[in-house]
MIDOSE-1310 file (N, C-alpha, C; in nm, 2 decimals, decimal comma, always signed):
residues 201
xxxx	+22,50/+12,81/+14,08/+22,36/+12,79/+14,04/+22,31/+12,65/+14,07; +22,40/+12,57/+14,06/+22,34/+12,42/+14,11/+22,35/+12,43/+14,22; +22,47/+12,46/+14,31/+22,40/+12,48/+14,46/+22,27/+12,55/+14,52; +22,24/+12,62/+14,44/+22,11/+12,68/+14,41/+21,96/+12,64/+14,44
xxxx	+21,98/+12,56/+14,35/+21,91/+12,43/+14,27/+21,86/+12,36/+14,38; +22,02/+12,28/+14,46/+21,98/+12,18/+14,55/+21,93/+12,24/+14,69; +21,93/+12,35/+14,71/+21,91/+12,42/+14,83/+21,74/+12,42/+14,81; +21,72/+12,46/+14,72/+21,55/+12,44/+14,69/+21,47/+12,33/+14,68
xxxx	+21,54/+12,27/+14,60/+21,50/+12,12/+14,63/+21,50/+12,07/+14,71; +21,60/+12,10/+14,83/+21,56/+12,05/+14,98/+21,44/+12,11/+15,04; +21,49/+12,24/+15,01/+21,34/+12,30/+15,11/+21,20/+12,26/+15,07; +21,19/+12,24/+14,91/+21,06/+12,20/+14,94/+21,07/+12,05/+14,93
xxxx	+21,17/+11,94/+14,91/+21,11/+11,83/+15,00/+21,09/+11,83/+15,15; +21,15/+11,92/+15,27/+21,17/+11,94/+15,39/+20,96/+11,98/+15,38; +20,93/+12,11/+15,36/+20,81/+12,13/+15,33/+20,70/+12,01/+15,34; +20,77/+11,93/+15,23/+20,65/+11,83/+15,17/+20,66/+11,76/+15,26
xxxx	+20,75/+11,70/+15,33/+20,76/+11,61/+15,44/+20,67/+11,67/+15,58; +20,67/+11,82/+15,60/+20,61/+11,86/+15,71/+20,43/+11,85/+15,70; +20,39/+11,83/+15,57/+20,24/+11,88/+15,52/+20,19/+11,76/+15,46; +20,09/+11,67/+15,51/+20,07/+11,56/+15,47/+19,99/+11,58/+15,35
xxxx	+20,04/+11,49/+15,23/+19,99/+11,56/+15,11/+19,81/+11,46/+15,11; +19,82/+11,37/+15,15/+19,72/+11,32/+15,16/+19,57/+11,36/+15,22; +19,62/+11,44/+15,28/+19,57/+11,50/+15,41/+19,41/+11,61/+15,35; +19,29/+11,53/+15,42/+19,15/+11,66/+15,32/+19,11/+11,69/+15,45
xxxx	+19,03/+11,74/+15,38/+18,89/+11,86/+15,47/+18,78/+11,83/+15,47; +18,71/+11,81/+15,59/+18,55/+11,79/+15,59/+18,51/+11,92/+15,73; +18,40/+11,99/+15,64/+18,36/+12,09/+15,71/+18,24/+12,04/+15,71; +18,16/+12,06/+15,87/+18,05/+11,97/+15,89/+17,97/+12,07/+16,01
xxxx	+17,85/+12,11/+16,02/+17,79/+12,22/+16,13/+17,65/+12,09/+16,15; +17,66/+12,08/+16,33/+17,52/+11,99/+16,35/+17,55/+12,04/+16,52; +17,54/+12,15/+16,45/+17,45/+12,24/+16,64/+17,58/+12,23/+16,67; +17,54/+12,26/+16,82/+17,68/+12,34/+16,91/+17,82/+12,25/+16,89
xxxx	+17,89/+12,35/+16,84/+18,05/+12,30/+16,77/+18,13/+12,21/+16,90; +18,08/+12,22/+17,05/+18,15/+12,17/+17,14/+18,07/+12,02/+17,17; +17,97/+11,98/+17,10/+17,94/+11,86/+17,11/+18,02/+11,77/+16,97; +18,04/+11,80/+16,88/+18,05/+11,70/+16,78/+18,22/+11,72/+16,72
xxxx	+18,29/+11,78/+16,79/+18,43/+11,84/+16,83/+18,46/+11,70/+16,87; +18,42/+11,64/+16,98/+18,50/+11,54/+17,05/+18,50/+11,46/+17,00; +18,33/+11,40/+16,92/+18,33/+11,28/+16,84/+18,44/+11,27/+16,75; +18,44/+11,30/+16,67/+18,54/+11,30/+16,57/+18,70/+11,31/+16,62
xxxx	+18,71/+11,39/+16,69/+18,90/+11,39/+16,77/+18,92/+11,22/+16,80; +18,82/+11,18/+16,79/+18,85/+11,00/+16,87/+18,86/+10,91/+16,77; +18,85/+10,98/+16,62/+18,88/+10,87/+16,53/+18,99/+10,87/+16,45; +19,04/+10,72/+16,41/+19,14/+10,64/+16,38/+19,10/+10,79/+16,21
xxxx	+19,25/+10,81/+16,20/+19,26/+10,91/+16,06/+19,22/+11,00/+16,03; +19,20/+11,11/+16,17/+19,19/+11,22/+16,19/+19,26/+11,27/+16,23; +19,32/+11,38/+16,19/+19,47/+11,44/+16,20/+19,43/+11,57/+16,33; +19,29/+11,62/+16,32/+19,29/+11,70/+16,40/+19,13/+11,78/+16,36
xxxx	+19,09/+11,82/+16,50/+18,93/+11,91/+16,43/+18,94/+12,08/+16,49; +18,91/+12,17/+16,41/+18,93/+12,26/+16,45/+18,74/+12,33/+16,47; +18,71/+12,44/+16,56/+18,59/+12,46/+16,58/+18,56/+12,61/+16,51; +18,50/+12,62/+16,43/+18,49/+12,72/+16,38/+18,37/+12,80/+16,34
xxxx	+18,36/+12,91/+16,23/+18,22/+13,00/+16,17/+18,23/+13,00/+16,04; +18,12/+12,93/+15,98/+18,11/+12,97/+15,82/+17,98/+13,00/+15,81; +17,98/+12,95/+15,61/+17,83/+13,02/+15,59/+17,80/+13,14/+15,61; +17,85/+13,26/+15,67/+17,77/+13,42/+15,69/+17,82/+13,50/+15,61
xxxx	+17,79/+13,58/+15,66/+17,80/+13,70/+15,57/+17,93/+13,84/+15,66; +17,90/+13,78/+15,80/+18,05/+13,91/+15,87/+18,15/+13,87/+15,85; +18,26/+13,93/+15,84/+18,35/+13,89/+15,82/+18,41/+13,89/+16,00; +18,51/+13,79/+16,03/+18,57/+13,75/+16,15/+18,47/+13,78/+16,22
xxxx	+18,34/+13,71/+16,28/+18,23/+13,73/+16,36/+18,30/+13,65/+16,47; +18,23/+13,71/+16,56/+18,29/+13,67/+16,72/+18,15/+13,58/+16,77; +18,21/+13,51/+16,86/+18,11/+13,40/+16,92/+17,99/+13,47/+16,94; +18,02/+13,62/+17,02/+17,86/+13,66/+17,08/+17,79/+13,67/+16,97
xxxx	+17,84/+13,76/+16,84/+17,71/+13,77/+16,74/+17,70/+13,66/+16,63; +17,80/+13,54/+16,63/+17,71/+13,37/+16,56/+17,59/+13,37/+16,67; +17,65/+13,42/+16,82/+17,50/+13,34/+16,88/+17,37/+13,40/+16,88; +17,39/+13,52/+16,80/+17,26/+13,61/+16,83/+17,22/+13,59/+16,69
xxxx	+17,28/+13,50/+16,64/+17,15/+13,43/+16,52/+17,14/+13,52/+16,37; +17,22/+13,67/+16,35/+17,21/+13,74/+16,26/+17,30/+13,72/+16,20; +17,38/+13,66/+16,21/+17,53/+13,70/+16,06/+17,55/+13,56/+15,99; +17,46/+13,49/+16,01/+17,47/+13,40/+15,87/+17,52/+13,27/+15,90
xxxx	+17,61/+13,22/+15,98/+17,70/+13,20/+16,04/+17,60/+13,03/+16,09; +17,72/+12,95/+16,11/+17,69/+12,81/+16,16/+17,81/+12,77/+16,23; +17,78/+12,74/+16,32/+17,88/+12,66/+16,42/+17,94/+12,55/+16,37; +18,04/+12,53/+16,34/+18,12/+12,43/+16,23/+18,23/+12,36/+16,32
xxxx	+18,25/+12,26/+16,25/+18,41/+12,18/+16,26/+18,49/+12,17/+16,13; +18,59/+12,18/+16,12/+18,66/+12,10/+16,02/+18,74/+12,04/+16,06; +18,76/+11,94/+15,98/+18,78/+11,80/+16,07/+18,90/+11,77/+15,90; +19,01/+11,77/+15,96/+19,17/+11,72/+15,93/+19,17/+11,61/+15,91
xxxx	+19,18/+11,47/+15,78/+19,16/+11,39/+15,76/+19,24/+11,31/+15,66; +19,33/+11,14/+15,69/+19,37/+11,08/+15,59/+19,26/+11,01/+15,54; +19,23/+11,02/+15,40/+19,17/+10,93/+15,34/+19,15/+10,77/+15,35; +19,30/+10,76/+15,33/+19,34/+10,62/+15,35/+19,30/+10,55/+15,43
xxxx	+19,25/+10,64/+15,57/+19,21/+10,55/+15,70/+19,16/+10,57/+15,70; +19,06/+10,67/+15,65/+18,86/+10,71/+15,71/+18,85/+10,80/+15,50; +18,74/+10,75/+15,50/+18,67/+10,85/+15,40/+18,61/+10,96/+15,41; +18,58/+11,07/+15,31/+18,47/+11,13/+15,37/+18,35/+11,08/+15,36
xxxx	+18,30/+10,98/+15,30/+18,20/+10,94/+15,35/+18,17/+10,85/+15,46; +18,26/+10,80/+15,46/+18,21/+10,75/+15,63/+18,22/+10,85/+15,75; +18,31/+10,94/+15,72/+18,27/+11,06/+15,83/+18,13/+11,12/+15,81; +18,13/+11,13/+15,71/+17,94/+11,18/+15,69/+17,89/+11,07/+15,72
xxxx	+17,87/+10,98/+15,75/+17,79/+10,85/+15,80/+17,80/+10,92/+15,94; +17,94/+10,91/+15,99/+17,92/+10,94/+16,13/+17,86/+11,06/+16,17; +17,90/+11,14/+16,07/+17,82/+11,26/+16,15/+17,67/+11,28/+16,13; +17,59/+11,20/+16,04/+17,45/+11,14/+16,05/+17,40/+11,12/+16,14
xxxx	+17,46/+11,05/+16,27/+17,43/+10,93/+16,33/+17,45/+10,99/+16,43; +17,54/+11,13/+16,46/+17,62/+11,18/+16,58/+17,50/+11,33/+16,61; +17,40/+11,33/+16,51/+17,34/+11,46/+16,57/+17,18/+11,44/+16,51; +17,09/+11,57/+16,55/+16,99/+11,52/+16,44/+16,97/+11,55/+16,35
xxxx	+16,95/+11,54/+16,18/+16,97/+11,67/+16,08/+16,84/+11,63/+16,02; +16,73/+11,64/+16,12/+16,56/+11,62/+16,09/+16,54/+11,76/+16,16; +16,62/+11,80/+16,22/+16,55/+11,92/+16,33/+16,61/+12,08/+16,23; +16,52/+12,15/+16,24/+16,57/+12,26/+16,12/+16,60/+12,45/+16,22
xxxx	+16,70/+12,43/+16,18/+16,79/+12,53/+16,27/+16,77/+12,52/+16,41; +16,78/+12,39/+16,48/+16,82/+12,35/+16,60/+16,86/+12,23/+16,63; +16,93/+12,22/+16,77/+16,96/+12,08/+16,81/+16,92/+12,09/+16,95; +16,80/+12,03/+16,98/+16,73/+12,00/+17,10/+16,72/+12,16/+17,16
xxxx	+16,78/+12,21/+17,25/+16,72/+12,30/+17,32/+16,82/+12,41/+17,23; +16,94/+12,37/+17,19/+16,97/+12,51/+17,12/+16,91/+12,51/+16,97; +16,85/+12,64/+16,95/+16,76/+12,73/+16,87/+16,81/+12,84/+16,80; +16,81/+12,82/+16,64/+16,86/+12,86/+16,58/+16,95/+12,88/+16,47
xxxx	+17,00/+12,96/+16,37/+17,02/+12,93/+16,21/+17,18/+12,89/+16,27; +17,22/+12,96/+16,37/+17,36/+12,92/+16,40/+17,41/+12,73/+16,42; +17,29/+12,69/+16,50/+17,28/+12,56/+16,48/+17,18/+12,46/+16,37; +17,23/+12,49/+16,29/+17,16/+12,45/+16,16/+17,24/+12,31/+16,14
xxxx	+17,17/+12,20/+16,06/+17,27/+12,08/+16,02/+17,31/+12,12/+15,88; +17,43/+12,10/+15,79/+17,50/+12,15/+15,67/+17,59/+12,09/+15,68; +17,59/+12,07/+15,54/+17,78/+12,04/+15,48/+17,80/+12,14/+15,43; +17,96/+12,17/+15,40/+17,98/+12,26/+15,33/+18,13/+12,20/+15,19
xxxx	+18,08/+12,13/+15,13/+18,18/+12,04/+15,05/+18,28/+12,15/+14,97; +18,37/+12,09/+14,93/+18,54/+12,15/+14,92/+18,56/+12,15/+14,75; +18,47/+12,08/+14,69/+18,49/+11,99/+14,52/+18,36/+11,91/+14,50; +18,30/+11,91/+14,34/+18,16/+11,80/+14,33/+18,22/+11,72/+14,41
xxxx	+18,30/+11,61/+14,40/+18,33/+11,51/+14,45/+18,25/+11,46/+14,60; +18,32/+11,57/+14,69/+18,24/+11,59/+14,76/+18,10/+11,60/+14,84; +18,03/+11,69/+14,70/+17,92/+11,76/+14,70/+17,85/+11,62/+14,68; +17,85/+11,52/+14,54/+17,83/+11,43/+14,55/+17,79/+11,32/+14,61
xxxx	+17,87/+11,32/+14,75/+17,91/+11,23/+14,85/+17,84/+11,29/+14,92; +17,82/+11,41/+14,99/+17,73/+11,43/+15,10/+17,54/+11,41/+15,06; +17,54/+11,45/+14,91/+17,39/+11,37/+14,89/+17,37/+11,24/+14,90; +17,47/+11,13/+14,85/+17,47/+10,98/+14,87/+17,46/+10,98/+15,03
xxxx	+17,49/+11,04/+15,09/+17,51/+11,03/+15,28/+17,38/+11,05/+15,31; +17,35/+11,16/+15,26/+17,17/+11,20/+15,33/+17,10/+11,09/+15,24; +17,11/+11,02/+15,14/+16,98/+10,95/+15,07/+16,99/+10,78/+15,18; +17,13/+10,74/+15,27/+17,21/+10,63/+15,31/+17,11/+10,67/+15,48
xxxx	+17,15/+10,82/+15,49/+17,06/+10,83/+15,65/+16,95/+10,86/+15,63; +16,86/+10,88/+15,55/+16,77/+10,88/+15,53/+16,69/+10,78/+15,64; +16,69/+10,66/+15,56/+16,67/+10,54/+15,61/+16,67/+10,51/+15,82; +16,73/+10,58/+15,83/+16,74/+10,61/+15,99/+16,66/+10,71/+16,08
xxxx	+16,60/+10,74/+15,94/+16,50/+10,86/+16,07/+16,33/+10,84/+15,99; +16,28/+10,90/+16,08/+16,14/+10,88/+16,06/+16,09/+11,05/+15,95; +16,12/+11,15/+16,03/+16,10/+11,26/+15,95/+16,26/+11,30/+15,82; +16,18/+11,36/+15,74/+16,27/+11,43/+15,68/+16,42/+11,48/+15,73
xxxx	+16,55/+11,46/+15,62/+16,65/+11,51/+15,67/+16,63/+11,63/+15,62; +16,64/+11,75/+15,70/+16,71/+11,87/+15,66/+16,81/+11,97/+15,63; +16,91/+11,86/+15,60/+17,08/+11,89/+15,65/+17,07/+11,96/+15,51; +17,12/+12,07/+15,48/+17,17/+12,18/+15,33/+17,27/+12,16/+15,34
xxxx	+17,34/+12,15/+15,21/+17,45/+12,11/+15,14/+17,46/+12,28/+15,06; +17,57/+12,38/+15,13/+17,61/+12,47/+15,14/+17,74/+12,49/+15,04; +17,77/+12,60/+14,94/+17,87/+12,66/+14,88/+18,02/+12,69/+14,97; +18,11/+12,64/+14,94/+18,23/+12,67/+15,05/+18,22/+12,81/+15,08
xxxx	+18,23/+12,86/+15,18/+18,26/+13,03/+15,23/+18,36/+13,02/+15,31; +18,41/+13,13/+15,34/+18,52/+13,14/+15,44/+18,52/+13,09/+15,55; +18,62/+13,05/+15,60/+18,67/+12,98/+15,77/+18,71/+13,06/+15,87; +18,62/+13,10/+15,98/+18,68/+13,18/+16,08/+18,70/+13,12/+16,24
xxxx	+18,82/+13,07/+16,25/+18,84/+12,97/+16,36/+18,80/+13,06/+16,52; +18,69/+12,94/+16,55/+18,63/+13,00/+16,72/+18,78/+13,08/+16,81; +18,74/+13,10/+16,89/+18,84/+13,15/+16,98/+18,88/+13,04/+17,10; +18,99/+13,09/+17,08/+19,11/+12,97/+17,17/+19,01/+12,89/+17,24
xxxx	+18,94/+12,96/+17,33/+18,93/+12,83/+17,46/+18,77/+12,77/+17,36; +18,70/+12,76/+17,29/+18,64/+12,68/+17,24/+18,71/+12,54/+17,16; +18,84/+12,52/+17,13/+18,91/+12,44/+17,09/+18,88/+12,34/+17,18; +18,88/+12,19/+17,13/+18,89/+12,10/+17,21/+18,80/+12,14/+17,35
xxxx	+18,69/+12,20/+17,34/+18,65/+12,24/+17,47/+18,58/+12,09/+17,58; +18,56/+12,03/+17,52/+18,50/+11,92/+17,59/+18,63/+11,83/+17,69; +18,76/+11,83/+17,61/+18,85/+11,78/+17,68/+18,87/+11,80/+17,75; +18,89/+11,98/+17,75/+18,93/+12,09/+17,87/+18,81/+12,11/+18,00
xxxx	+18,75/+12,15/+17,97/+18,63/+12,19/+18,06/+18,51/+12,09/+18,06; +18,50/+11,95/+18,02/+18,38/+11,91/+18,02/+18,32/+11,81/+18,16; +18,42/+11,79/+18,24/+18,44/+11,79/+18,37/+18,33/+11,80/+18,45; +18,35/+11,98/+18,43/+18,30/+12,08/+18,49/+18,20/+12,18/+18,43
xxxx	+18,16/+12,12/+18,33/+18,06/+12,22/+18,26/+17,97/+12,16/+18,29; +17,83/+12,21/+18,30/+17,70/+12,13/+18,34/+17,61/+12,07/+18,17; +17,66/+12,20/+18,09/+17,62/+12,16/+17,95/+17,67/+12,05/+17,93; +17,77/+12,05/+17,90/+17,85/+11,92/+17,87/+17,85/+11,78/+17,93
xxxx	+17,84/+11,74/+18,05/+17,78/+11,64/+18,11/+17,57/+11,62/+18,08; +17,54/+11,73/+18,07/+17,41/+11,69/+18,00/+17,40/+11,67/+17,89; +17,41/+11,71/+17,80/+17,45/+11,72/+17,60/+17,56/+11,69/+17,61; +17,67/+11,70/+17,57/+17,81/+11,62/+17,55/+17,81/+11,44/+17,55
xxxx	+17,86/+11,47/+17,69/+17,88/+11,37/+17,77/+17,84/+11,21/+17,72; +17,71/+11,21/+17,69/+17,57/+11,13/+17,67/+17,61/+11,05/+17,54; +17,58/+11,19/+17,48/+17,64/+11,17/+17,26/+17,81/+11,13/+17,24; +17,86/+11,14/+17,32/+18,00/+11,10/+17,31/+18,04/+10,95/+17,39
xxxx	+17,98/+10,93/+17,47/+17,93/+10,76/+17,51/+17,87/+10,72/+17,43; +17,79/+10,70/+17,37/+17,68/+10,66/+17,27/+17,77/+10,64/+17,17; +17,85/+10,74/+17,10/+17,91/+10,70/+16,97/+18,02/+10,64/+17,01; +18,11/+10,67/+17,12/+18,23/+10,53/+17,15/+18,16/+10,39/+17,16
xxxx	+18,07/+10,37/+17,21/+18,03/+10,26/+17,22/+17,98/+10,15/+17,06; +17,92/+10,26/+17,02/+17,90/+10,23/+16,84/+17,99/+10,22/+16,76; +18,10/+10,30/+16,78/+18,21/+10,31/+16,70/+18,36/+10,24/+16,76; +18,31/+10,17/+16,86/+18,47/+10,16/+16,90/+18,55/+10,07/+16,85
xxxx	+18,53/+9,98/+16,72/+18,62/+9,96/+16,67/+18,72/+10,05/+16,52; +18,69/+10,21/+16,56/+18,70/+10,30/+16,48/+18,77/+10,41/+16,56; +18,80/+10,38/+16,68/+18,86/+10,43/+16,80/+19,02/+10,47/+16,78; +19,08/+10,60/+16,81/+19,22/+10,60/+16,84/+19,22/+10,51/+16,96
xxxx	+19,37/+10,49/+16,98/+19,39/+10,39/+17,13/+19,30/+10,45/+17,24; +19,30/+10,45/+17,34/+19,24/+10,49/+17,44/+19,14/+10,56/+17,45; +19,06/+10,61/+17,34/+19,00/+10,72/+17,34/+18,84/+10,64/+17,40; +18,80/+10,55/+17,39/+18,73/+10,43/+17,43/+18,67/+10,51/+17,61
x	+18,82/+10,53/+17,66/+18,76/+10,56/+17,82/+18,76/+10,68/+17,84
């Protein structure tokens, strides 16, 4: 029985060692998930951003029908985070600053509820902190912010090759060198002492 005991006790310290307990969640939608993907992969206490669908109402919706505007659905990130090194409020600062959340279900030429600006907070705590963020960006825009502060709903992660799409294909995508490209210069340059190592070039 005590061998028992200590066999479990390993496993779940082995566990706890693999899963940073520190480690939160910020789920964040401001128009197409392959622009504001890369911002965020480039900062110091981000463990990782994944691209995803919330907010709707299908259940596992596929990219074609978020894009056709009916299932509820917003083009999202969640963005893998230590506290210790970045807040969520300063990620909501950043993501203020990294899109427009004056423009209502769109971002520049893409149109529609899919690209809507929203948080989608995890705890008040949270919920809290994303209104202090919009009353902070406020101040930075001339019209109204329109960002909705959304009820958690389920997570349905994009399909493979939208992951990290900007790293992979942004090269060679004509989107992405027009929109991408532009906003992701703009915020290294603003942010770069908030930079992983090299992420700057």
């Amino acid at each position: 029985m005590q061998d028992l005991l200590l066999h479990c006790s390993d496993t779940i310290s082995a566990i706890n060692d693999e899963v940073p307990m520190a480690e939160q969640i910020a789920t964040l939608a401001g128009g197409c998930f392959w622009c504001i993907d890369a911002v965020f992969d480039d900062l110091v206490g981000v463990h990782g951003v994944e691209s995803g669908y919330t907010g709707g109402e299908v259940i596992s919706p596929t990219y074609r029908q978020v894009c056709g505007g009916d299932t509820g659905h917003a083009e999202a990130i969640r963005v893998h985070f230590d506290p210790d090194q970045i807040s969520y409020g300063e990620l909501l600062d950043i993501f203020f600053a990294v899109h427009d959340p004056t423009q209502l279900n769109r971002q520049g030429n893409d149109v529609g509820p899919q690209y809507r600006s929203a948080v989608f907070p995890y705890s008040p705590e949270q919920e809290a902190e994303a209104r202090a963020a919009i009353v902070r960006a406020q101040k930075d825009w001339d019209r109204p912010i329109v960002t909705t502060i959304e009820p958690e709903a389920p997570w349905y992660p994009a399909e493979d090759y939208h992951q990290e799409y900007f790293a992979r294909e942004g090269d060679s995508n004509p989107y992405c060198q027009a929109v991408v490209a532009p906003k992701l210069a703009k915020f290294r340059k603003s942010y770069a002492a908030r930079l992983k190592a090299g992420a700057a070039g």
